[in-house]
C-alpha positions in Angstrom: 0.0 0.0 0.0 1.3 3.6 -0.8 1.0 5.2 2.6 2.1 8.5 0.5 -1.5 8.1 -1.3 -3.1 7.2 1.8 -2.0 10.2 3.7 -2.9 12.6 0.8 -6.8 11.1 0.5 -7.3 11.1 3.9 -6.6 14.9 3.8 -8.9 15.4 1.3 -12.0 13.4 3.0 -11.3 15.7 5.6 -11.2 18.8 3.8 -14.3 17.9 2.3 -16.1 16.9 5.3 -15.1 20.2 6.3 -17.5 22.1 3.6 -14.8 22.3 1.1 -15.0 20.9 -2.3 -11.6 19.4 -2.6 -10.6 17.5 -5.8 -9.4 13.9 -5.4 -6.8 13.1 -8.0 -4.8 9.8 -7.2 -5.0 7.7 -10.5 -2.7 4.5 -10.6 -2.3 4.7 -6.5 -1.9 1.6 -4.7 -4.6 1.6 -2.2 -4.9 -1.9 -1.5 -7.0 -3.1 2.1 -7.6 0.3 2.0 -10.3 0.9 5.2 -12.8 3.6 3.9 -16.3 3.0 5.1 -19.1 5.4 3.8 -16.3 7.5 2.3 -17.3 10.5 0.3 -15.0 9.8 -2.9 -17.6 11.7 -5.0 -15.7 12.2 -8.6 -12.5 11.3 -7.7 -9.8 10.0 -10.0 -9.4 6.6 -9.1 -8.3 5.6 -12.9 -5.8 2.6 -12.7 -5.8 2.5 -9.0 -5.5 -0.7 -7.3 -8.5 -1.5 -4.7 -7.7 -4.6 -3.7 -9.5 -6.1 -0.8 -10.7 -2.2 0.1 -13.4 -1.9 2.2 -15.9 0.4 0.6 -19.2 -0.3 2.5 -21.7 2.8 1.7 -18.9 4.6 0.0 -20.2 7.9 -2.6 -18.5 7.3 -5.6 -20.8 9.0 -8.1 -19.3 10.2 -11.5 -15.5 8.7 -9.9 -13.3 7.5 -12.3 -12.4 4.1 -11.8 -11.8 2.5 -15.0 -8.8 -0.2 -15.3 -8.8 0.1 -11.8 -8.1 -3.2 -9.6 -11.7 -3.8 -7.3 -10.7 -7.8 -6.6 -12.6 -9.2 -3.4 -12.9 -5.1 -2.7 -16.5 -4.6 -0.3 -18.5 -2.1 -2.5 -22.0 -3.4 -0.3 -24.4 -0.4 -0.6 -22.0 2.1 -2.8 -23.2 4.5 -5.0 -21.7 4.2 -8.1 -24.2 5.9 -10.7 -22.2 7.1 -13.6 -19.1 5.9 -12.7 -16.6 4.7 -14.9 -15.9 1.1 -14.4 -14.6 0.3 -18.0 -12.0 -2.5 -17.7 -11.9 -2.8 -14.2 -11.6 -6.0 -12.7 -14.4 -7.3 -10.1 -13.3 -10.9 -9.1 -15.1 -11.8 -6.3 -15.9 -7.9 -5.5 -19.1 -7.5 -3.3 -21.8 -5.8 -4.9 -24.9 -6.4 -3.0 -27.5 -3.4 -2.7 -24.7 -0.8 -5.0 -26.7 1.4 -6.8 -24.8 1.1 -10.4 -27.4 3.0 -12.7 -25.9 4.9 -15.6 -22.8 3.5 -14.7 -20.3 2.2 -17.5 -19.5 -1.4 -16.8 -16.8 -3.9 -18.1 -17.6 -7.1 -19.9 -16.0 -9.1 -16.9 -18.9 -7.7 -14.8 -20.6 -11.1 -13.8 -17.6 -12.3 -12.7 -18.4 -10.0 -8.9 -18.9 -12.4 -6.1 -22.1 -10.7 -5.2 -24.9 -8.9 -7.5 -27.6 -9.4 -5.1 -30.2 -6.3 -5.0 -27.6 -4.0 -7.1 -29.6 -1.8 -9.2 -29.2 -1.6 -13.3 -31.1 0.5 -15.3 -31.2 0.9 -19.6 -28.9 3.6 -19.2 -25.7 1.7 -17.9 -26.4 -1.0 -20.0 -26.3 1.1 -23.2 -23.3 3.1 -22.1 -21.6 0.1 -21.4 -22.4 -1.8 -24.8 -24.0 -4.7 -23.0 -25.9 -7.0 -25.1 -28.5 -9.4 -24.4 -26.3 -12.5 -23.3 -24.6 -10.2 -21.1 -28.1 -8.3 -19.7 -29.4 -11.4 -19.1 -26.1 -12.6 -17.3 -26.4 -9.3 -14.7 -29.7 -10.8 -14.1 -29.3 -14.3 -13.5 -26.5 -12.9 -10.7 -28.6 -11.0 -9.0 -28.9 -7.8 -10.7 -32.3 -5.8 -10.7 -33.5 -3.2 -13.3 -35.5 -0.3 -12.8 -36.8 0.1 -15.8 -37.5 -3.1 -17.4 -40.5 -1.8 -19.6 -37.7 0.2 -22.0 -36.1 -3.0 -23.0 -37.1 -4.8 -26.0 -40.0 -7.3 -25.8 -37.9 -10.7 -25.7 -35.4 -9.1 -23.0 -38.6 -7.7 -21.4 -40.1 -10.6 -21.3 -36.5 -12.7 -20.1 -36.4 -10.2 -17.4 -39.2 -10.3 -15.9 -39.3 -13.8 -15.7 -36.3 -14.2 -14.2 -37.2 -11.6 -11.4 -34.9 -9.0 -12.1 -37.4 -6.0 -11.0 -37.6 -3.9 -8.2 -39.1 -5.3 -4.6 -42.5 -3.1 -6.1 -43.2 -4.7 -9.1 -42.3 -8.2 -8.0 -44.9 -7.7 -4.8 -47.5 -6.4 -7.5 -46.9 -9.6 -9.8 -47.0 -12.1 -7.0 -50.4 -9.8 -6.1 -53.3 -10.5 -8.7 -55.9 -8.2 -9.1 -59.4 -9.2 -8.2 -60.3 -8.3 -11.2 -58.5 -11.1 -13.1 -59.6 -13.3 -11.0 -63.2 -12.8 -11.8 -62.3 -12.8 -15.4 -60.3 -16.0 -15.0 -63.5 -17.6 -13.4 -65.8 -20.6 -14.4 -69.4 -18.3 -13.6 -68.6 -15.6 -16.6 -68.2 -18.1 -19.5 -71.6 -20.1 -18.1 -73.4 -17.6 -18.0 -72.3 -16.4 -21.4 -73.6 -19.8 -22.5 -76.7 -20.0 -20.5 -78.5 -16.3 -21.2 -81.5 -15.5 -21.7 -81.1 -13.3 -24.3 -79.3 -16.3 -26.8 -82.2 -18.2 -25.9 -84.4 -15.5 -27.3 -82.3 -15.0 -29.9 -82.3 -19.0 -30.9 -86.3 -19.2 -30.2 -88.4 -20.3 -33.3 -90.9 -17.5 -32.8 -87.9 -14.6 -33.4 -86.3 -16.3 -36.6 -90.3 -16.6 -37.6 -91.0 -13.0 -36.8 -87.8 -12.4 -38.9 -88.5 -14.6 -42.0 -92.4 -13.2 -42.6 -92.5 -10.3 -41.3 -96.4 -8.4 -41.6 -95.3 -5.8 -43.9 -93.8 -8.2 -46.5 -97.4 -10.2 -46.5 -99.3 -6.7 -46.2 -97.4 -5.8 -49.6 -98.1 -9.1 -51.0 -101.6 -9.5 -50.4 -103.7 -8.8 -53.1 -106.0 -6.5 -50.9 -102.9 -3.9 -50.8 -103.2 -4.1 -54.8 -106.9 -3.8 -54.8 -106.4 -0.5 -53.0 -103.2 0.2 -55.3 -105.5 0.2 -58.3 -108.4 1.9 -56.8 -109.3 5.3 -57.2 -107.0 8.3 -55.5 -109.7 9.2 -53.3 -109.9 5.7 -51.5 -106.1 5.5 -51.3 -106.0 8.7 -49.3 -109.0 8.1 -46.9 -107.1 4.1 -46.7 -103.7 5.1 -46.4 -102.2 7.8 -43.5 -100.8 11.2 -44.6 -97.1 10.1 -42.9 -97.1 6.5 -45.4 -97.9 8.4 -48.2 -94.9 10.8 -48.2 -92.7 7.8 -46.8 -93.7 5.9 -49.7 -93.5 9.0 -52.4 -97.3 8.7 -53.4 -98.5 11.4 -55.7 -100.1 13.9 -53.0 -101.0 17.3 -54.7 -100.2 18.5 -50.9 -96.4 17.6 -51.0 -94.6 20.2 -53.2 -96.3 22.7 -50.8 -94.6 20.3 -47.7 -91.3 20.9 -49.4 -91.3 24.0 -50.5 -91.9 24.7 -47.2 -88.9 22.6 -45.6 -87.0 24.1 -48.3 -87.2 27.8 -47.2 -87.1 26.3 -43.4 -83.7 25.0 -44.2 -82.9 28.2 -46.0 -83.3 30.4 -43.2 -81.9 28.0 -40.6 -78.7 28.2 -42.9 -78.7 31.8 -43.4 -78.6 31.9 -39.5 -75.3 29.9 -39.2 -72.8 31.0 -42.5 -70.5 28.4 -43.2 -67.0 29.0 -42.7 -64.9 30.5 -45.4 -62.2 28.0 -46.4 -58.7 28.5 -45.0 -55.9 30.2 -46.7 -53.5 27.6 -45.9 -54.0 23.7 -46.6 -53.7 21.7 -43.2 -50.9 19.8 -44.9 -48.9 22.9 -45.8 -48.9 23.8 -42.0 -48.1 20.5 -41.5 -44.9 20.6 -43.9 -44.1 24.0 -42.1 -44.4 23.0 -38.5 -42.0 19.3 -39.9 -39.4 21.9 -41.5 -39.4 24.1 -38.1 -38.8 20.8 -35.8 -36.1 19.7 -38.3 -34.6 23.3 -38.1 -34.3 23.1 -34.5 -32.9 19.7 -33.8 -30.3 20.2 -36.9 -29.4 23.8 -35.1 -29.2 22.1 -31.5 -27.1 18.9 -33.0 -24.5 21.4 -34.2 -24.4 23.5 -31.0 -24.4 19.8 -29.5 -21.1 18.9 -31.2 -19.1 21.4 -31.8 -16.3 22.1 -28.6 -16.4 25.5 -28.8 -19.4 26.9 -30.7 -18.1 29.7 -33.2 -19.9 33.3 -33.0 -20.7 32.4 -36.1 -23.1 29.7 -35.0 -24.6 30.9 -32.2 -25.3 33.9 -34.2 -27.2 31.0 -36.6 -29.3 29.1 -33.8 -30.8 32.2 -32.6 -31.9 33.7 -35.5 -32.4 30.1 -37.2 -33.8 28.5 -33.3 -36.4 31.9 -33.5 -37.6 30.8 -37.3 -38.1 27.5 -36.1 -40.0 28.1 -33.5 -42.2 30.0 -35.0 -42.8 27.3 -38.0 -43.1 24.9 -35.2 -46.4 26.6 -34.5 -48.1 25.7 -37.5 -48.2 22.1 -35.7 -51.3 23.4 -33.1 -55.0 22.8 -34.6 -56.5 25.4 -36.2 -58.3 27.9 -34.3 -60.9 31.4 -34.6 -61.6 29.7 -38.6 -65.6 30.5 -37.5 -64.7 34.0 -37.6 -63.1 33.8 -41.2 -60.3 32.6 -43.0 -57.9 35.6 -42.3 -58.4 36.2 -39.2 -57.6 32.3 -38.5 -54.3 33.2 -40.5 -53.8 35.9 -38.5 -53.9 34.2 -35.2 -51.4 32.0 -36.3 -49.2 34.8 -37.8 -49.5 36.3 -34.0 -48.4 33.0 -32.2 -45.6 32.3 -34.3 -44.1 35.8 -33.9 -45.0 35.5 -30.2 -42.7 32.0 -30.1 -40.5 33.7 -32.3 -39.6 36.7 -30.0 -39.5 34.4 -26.6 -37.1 32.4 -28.6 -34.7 34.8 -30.0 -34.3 36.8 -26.3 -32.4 33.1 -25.1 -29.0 33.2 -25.2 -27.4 30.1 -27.3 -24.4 29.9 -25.8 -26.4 29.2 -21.9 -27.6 26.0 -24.1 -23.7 24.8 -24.7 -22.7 24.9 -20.8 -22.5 21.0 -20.4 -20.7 21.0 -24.2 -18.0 23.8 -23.2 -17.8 21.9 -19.6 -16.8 18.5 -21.0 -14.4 20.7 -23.4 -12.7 22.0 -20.6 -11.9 18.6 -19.0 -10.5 16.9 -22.3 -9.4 19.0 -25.0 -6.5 21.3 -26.4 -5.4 24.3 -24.8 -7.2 26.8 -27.5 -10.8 24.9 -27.2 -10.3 24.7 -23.2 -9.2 28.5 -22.9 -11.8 29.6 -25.1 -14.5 27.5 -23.6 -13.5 29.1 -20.0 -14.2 32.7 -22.2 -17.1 32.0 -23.6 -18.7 30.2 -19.8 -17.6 33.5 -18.5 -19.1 35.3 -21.1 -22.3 33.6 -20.3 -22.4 34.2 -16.6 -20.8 30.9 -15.4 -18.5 32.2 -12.2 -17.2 28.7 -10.6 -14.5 27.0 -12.1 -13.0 25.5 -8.9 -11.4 22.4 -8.6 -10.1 22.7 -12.9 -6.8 22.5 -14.5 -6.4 25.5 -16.5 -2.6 25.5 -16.5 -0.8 27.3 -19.4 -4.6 28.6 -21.1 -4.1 32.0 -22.8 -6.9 34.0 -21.3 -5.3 37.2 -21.8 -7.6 40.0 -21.9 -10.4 37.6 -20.7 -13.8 39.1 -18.0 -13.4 37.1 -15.3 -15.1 39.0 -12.8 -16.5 38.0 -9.7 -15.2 34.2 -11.2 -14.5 31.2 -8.1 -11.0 29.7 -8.6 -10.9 27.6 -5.8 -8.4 24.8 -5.8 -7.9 25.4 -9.4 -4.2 25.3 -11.1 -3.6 28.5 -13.3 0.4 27.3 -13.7 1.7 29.1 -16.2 -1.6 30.6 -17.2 -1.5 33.7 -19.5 -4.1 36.3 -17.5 -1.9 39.5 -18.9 -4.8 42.3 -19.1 -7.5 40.3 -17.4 -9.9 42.2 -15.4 -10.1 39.7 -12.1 -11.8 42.1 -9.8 -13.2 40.4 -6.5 -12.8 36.9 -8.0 -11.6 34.0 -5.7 -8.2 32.5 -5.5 -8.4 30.1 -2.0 -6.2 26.9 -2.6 -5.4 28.2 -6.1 -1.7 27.4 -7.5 -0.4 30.6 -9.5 3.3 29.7 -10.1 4.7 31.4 -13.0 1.1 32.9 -13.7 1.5 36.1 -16.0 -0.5 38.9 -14.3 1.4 41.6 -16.1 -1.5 44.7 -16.5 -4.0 42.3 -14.6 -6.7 43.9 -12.4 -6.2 42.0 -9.1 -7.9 44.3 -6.6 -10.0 43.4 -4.4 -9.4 39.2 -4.5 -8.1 37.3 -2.4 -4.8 36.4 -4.3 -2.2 36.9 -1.6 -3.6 33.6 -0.3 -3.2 31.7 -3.2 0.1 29.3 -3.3 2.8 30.1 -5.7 1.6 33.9 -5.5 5.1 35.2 -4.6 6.6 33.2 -8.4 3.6 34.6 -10.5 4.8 37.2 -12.9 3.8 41.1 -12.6 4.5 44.8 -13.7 4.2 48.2 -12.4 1.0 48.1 -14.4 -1.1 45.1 -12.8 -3.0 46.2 -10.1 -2.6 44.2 -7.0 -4.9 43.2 -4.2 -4.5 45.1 -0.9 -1.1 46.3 -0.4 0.5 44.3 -2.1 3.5 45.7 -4.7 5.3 44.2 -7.7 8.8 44.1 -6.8 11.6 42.5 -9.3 9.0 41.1 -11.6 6.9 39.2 -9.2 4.0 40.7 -6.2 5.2 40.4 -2.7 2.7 41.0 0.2 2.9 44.4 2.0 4.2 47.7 1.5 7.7 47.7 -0.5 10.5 48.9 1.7 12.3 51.9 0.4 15.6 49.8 -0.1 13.4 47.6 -2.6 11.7 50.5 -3.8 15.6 51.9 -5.1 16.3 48.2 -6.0 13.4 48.2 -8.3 13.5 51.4 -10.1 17.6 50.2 -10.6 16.6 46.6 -12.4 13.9 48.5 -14.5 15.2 51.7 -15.9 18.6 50.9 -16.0 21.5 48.8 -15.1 24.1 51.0 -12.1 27.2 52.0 -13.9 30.6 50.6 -12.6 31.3 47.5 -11.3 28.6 45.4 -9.4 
């Protein structure tokens, strides 16, 4: 074990148990036995690191970095591991039981842990981690439970849940039928079906024999119904009812008059209620539009998406482009106001899309590329990390604690009111930066260049390395401090350094040193 490694993560579980958000960097560290029970290790770099035999009961290892790392017959019962990084780590005979491992990435060699009992799997880890079904199937069969076995496919649904791999809830609510099953599971419902009344009235001979000659059809073919047929009109009115005649279209000298009159009854009713004027725009137009609007906006949000450090150029493009499709997007609502006439239907429409339009264009795209320029400054040259730190600043971010931003160029750069905490600025270019009130607690600043540099009011005199950063007589420093010889010392300069200084920058002393 590398007591060295020990020493320096025991500091920082104490720093952070102390409130501080200390940043716990010991990749490849031999850690082995380690004894580290409910252990906040929350993002640490653990990468390569060997775990042997540790004892991790109820340790917090969300988002840590543990991949390649050595976790053989290591106690992880009860860790939180969601979204960490497990890729190529090895787990023989590592205790698993109850870890919460959701979103985690997890190596192929994952079955081989002693214990998967109650460790929760979701959809997530399994597609970050490439699993397929043989090796889904294999979490199960070890113990593994899945939150969210309905967004698997239906044969790995359907393996799932018959190997019990849910959650205690839906295995209690399986074991559990309803009572409503039951009944329709039950002998009575089918008998019944069998034995009603109604199919025996349906099956009776006098229905089928009411059916087959009905009275009309023998009233029609009797040849008294003729006999009145042929008779004269005056005997088929007094036989037959004024409501059969005009059912049956007799010749009534009375029933042009009827119509006529349900003619201009209809007319008025109709003149009461206008139909609507037809729309100026086909429903599948809008359609097309509000289709070209949604592509717009996922094509614009893909290229903000992608890109490490979107271009001026492009954000300039998904606001004005993120406004149009918004606005086309609104062409996908159902019409409404078309009973008060085609244009002003158009024109309600015209209104909300303009409306979506302007709510649109007042965002500011580069707020949408935080979690893009945040992954860029983790991985990533030195010109896309220091221009990602410009452009966060730009965009109100102020915390970039805990980061490596060693040797960036961010000359020049607003960085106001901006949280450095624990962050490494070795060899950082901040020449002309305006770094009024930030924070520099824990920071390292060695060879820093703060030449013209607004320092004042920020707690820089506390930061370590201050007294090898780089300054001129034009860098304003915090408190009383003083550039003296190149570099800021605490204080107010002596008058001895004060000659010393004007000496070394104006001009060398004549004659021999």
């Amino acid at each position: 074990m590398d007591t060295a490694a020990l020493h320096r993560l025991f500091g920082a579980l104490s720093a952070r148990r102390g409130g501080e958000s200390t940043a716990i960097e010991l990749p490849g560290a031999d850690l082995a036995a380690a004894h580290l029970p409910c252990a906040d290790l929350q993002g640490a770099n653990l990468a390569g690191s060997r775990l042997d035999g540790a004892k991790l009961p109820g340790a917090n290892l969300a988002g840590a970095r543990l991949d390649t790392a050595s976790l053989v017959n290591a106690d992880l019962t009860g860790a939180d591991l969601r979204w960490a990084d497990l890729s190529g780590a090895l787990l023989g005979g590592a205790l698993l039981t109850a870890a919460d491992l959701r979103g985690a990435k997890l190596p192929r060699s994952f079955s081989s842990a002693s214990s998967l009992a109650g460790a929760r799997v979701d959809s997530a880890a399994c597609a970050r981690s490439g699993l397929d079904e043989e090796a889904i199937l294999a979490l199960a069969s070890a113990g593994a439970s899945f939150d969210d076995i309905a967004s698997f496919a239906s044969p790995l649904r359907e393996a799932l849940v018959s190997a019990d791999a849910g959650p205690a809830s839906a295995e209690r609510s399986r074991r559990t039928a309803p009572p409503d099953s039951r009944r329709l599971g039950a002998a009575p419902d089918p008998r019944r079906l069998e034995a009603a009344p109604d199919s025996q009235r349906l099956g009776a001979a006098p229905s089928s024999q009411r059916m087959s000659a009905p009275p009309e059809s023998k009233r029609l073919g009797a040849a008294p119904d003729s006999q009145r047929l042929g008779a004269a009109p005056s005997s088929q009115r007094m036989s037959a009812p004024p409501e059969s005649q005009r059912l049956t279209g007799s010749p009534d000298a009375r029933r042009p008059g009827a119509a006529a009159g349900a003619s201009r009854r209809a007319a008025v009713a109709a003149g009461s209620r206008p139909a609507p004027d037809a729309p100026l725009l086909a429903r599948s137009l809008e359609v097309r539009l509000a289709l070209a609007g949604g592509a717009l906006l996922l094509a614009l949000a893909a290229a903000v998406a992608l890109a490490k450090v979107p271009p001026p150029g492009l954000l300039w493009a998904a606001q004005a482009g993120g406004a149009l499709g918004a606005a086309l997007l609104t062409f996908a609502l159902p019409p409404f106001g078309a009973e008060r006439g085609a244009a002003r239907a158009l024109g309600a429409r015209l209104v909300l899309a303009a409306l979506a339009a302007t709510l649109v264009h007042g965002l500011d795209p580069s707020r949408l590329a935080v979690f893009r320029l945040r992954a860029t400054l983790s991985s990533g040259d030195p010109a896309h990390r220091a221009a990602a730190v410009r452009l966060l600043a730009r965009s109100g971010h102020r915390s970039f604690d805990g980061l490596d931003l060693s040797g960036l160029d961010l000359s020049r750069a607003d960085l106001t009111q901006v949280s450095f905490r624990n962050a490494r600025l070795v060899g950082a270019d901040l020449s002309g930066a305006a770094l009024i009130e930030s924070t520099f607690e824990g920071a390292e600043l060695s060879a820093a260049n703060l030449r013209g540099a607004d320092l004042s009011g920020t707690d820089a005199e506390q930061a370590r390395g201050w007294e090898l950063a780089e300054c001129d007589p034009a860098t304003e420093l915090p408190g009383e401090g003083t550039c003296l010889l190149g570099h800021p010392v605490r204080g107010p300069q002596p008058a001895e350094d004060a000659t010393a200084r004007s000496t070394h920058e104006d001009a060398l002393p004549a004659g021999p040193l």
